[in-house]
N, CA, C and O atoms as CSV, one atom per row, in Angstrom:
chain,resi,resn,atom,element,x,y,z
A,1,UNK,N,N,19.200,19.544,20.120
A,1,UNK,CA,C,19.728,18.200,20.076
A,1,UNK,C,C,19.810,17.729,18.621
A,1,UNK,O,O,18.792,17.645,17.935
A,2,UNK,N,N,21.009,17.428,18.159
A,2,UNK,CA,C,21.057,16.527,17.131
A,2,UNK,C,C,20.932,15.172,17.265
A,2,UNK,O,O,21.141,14.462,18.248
A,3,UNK,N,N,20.399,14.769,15.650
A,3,UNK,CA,C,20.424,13.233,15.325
A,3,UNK,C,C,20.920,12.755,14.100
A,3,UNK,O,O,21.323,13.415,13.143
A,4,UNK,N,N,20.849,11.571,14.229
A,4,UNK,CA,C,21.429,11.195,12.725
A,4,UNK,C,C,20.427,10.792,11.762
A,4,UNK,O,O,19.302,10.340,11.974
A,5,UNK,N,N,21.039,11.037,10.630
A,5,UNK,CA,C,20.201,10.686,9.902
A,5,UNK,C,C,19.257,9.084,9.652
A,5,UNK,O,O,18.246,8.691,9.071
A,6,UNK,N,N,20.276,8.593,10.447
A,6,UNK,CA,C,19.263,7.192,10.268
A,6,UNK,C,C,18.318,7.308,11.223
A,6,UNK,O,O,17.313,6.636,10.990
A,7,UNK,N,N,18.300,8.088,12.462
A,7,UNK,CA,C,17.427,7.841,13.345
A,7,UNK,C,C,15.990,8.602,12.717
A,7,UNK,O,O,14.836,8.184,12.815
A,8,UNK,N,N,16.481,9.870,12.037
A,8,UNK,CA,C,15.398,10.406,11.414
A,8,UNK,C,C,14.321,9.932,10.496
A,8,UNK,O,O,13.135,10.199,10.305
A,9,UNK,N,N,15.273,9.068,9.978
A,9,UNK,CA,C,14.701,8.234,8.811
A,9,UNK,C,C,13.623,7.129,9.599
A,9,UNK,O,O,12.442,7.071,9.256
A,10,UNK,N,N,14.051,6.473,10.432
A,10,UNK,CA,C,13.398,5.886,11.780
A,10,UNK,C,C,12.575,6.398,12.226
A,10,UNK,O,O,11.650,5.658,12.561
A,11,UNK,N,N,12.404,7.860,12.491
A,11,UNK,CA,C,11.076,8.723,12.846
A,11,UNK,C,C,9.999,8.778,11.888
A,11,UNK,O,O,8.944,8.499,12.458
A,12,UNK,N,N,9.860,8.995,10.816
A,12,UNK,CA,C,9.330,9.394,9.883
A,12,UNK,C,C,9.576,8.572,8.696
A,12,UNK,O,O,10.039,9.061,7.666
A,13,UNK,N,N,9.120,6.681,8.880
A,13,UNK,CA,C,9.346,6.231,7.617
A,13,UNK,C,C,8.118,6.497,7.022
A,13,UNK,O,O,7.117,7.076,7.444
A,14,UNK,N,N,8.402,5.926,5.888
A,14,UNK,CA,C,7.742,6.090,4.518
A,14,UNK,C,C,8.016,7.978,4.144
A,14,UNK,O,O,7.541,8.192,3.028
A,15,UNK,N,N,8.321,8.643,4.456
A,15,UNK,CA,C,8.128,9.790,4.608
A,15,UNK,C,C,9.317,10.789,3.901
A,15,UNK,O,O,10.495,10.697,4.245
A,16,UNK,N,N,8.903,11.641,2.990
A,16,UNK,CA,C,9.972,12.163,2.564
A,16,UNK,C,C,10.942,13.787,3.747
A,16,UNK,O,O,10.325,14.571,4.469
A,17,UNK,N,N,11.914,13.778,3.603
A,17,UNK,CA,C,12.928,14.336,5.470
A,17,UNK,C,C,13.759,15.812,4.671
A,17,UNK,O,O,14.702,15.429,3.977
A,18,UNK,N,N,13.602,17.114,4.658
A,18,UNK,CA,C,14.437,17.948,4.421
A,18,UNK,C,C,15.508,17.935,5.759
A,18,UNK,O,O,15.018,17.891,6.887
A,19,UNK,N,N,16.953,17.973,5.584
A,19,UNK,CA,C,17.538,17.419,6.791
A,19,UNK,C,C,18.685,18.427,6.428
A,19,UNK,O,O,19.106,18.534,5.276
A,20,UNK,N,N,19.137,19.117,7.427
A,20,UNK,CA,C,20.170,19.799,7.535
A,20,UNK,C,C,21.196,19.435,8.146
A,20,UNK,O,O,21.013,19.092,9.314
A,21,UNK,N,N,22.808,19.370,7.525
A,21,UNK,CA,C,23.370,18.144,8.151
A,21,UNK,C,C,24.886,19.204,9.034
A,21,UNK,O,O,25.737,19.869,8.443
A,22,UNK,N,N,24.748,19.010,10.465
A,22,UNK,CA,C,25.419,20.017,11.381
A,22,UNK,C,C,26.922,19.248,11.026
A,22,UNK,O,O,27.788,19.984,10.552
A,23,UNK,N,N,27.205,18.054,11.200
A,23,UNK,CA,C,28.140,17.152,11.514
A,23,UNK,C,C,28.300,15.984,10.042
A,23,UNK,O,O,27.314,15.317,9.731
A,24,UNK,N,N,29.217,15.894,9.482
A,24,UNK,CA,C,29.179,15.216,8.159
A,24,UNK,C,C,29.855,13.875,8.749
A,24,UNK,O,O,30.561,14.259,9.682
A,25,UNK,N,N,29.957,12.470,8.625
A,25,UNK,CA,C,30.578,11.259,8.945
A,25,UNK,C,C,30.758,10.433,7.511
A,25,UNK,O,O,30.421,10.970,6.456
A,26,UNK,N,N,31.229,9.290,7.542
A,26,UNK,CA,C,31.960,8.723,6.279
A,26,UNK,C,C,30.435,7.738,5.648
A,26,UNK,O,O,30.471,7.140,4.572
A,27,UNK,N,N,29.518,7.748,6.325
A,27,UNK,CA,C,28.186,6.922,5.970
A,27,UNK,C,C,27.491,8.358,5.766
A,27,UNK,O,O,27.943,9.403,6.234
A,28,UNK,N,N,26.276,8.244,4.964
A,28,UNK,CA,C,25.413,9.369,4.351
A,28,UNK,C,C,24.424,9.219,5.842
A,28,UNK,O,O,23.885,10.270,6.188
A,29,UNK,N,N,24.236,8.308,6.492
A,29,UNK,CA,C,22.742,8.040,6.963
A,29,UNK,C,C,23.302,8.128,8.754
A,29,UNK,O,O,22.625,7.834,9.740
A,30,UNK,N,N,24.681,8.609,8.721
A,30,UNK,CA,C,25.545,8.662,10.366
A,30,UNK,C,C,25.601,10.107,10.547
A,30,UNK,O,O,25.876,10.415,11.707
A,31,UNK,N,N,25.385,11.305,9.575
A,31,UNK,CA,C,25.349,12.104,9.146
A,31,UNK,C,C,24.610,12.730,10.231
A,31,UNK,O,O,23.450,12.346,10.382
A,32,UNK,N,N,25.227,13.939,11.296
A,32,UNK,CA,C,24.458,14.221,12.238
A,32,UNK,C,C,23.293,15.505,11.936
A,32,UNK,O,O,23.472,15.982,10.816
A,33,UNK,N,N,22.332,16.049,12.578
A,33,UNK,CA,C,22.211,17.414,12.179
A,33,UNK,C,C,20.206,17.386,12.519
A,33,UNK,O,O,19.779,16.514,13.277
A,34,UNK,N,N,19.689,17.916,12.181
A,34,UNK,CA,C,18.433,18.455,12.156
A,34,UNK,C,C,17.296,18.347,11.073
A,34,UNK,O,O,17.296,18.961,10.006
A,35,UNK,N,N,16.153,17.316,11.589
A,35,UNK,CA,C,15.423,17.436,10.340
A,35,UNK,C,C,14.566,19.005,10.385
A,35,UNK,O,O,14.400,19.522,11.490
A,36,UNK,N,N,14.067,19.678,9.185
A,36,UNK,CA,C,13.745,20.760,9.076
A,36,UNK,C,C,12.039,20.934,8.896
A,36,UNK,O,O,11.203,21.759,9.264
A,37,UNK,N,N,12.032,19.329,7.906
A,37,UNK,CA,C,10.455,19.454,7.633
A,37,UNK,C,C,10.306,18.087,7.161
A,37,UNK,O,O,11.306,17.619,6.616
A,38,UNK,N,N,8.940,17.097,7.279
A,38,UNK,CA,C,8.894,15.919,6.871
A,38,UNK,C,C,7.535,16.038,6.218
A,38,UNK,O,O,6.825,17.020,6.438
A,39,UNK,N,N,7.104,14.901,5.294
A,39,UNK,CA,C,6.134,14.953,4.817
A,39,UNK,C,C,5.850,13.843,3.945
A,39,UNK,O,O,6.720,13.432,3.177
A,40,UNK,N,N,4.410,13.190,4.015
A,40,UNK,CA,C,4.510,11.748,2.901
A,40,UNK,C,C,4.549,12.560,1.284
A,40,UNK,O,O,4.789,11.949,0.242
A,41,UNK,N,N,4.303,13.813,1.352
A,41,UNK,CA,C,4.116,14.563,-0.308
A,41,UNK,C,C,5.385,15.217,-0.142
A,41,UNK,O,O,5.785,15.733,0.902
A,42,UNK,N,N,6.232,15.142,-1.678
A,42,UNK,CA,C,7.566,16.032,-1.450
A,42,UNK,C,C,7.269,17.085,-2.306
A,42,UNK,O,O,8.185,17.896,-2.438
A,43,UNK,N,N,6.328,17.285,-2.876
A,43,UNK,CA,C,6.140,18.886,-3.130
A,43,UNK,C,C,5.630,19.568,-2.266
A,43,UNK,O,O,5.557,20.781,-2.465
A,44,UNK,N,N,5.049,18.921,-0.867
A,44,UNK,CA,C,4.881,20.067,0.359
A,44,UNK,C,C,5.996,20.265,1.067
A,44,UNK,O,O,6.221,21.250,1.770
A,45,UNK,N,N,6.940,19.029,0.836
A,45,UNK,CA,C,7.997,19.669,1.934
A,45,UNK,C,C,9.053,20.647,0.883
A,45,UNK,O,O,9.720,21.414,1.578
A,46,UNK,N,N,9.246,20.738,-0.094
A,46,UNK,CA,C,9.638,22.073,-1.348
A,46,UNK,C,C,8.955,22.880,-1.198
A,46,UNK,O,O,9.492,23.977,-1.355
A,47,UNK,N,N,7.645,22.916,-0.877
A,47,UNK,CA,C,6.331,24.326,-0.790
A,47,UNK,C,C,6.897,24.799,0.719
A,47,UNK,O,O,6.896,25.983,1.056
A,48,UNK,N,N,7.273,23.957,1.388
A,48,UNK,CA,C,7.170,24.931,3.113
A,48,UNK,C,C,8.707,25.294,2.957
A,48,UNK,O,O,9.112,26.258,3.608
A,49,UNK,N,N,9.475,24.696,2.260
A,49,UNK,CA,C,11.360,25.363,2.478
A,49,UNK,C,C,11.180,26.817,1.902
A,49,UNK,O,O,11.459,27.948,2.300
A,50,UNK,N,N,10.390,26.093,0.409
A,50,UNK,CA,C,10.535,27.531,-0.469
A,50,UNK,C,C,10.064,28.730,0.903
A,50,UNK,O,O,10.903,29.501,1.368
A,51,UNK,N,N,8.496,28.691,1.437
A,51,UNK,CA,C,8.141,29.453,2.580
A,51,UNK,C,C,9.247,29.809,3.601
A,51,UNK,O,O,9.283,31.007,3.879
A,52,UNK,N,N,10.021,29.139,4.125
A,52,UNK,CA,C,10.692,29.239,5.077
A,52,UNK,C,C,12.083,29.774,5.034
A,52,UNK,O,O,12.956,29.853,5.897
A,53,UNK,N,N,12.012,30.289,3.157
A,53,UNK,CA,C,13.501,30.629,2.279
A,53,UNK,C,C,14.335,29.513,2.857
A,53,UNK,O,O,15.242,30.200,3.328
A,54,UNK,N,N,14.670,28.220,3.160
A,54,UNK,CA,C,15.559,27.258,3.169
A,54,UNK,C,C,16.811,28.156,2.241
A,54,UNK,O,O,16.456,29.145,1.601
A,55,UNK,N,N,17.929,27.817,2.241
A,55,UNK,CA,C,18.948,27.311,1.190
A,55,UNK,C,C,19.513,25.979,1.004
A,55,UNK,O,O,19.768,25.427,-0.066
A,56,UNK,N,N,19.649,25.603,2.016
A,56,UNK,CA,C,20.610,24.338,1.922
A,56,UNK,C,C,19.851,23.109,2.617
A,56,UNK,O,O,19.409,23.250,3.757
A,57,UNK,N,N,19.764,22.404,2.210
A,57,UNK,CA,C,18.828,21.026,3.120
A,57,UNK,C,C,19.475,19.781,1.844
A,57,UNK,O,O,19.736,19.815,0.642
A,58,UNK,N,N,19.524,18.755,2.954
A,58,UNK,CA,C,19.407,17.744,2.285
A,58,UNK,C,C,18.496,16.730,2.031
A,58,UNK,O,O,18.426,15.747,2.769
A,59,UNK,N,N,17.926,16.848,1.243
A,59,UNK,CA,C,16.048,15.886,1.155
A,59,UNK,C,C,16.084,14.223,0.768
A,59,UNK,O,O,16.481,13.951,-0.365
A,60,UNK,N,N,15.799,13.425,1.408
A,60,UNK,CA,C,15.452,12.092,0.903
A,60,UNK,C,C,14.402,11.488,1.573
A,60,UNK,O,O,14.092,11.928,2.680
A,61,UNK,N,N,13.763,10.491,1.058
A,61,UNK,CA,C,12.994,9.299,1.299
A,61,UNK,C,C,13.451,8.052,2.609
A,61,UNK,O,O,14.439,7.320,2.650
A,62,UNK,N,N,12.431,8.170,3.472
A,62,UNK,CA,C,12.913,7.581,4.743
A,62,UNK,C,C,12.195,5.849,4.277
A,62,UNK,O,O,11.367,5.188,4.904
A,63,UNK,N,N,12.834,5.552,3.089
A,63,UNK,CA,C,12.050,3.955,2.287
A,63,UNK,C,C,12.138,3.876,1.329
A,63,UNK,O,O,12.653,4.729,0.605
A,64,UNK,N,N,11.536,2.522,0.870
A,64,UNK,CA,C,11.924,2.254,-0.849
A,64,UNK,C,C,11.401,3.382,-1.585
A,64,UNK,O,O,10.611,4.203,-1.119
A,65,UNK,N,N,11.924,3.387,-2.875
A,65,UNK,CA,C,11.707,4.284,-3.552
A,65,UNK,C,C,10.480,3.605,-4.339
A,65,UNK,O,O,9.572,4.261,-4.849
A,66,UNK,N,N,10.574,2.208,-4.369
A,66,UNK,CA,C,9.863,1.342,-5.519
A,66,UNK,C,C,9.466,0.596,-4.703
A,66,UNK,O,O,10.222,-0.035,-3.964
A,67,UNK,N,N,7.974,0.503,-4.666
A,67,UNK,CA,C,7.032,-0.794,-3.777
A,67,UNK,C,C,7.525,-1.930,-3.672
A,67,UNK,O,O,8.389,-2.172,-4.515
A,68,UNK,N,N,7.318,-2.675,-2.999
A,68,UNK,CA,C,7.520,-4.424,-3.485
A,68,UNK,C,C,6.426,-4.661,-4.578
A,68,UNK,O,O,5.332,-4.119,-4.739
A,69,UNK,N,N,7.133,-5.737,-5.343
A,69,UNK,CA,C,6.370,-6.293,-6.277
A,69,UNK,C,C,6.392,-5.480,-7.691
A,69,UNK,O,O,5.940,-5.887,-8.760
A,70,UNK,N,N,7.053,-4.182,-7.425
A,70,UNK,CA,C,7.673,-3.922,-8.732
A,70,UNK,C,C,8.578,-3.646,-8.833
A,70,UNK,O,O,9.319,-3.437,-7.872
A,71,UNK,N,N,8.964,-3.507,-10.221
A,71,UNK,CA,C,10.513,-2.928,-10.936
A,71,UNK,C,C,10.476,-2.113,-11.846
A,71,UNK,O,O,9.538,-2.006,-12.637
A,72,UNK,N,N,11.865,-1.194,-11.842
A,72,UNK,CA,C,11.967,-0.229,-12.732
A,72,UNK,C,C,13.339,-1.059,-13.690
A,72,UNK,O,O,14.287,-1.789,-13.399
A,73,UNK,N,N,12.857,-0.535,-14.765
A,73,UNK,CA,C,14.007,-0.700,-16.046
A,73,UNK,C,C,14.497,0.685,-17.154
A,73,UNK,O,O,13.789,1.399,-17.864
A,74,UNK,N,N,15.942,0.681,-16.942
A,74,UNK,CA,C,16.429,1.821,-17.087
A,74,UNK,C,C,16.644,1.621,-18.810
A,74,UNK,O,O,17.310,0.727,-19.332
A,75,UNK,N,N,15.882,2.719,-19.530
A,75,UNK,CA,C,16.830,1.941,-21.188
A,75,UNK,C,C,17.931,2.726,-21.496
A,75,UNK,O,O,17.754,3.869,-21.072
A,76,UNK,N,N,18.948,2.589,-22.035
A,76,UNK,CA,C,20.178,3.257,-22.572
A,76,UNK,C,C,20.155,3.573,-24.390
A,76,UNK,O,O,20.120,2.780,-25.331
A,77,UNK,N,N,20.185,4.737,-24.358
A,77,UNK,CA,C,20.270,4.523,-25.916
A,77,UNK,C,C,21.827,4.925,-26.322
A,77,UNK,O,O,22.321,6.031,-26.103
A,78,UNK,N,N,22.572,3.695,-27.022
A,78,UNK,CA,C,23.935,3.874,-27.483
A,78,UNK,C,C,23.977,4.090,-28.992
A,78,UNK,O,O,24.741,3.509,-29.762
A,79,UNK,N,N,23.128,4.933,-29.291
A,79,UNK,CA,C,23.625,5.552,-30.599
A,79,UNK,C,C,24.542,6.941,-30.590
A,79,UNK,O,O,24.935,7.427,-31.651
């Protein structure tokens, strides 16, 4: 059975999702297909693909990237 990626993301928040995507749609997160491996650490879910020889997965964060209550600031250097 496939799902989409939002539902996955829904399974497993806070949680980083290696997701293999069967069915591609015009939204990233409608995106049908199979999660492979989840995990709150994303160097375990890279440690079990590498194990599992993965090639192709698509990995993201099922949540903010940045807590509440903080911020990131990007600097540019234009020299």
């Amino acid at each position: 059975m496939t799902i989409t990626l939002k539902e996955a993301k829904g399974r497993y928040p806070q949680e980083w999702i290696a997701f293999r995507v069967e069915k591609e749609a015009k939204e990233v997160d409608d995106n049908r297909g199979h999660v492979l491996d989840h995990d709150r650490d994303r160097r375990e879910v890279h440690r079990r693909l590498r194990e599992k020889k993965v090639k192709e997965a698509y990995i993201t964060f099922a949540g903010p990237l940045i807590r509440p209550g903080y911020a990131v600031m990007f600097l540019c250097d234009r020299s």
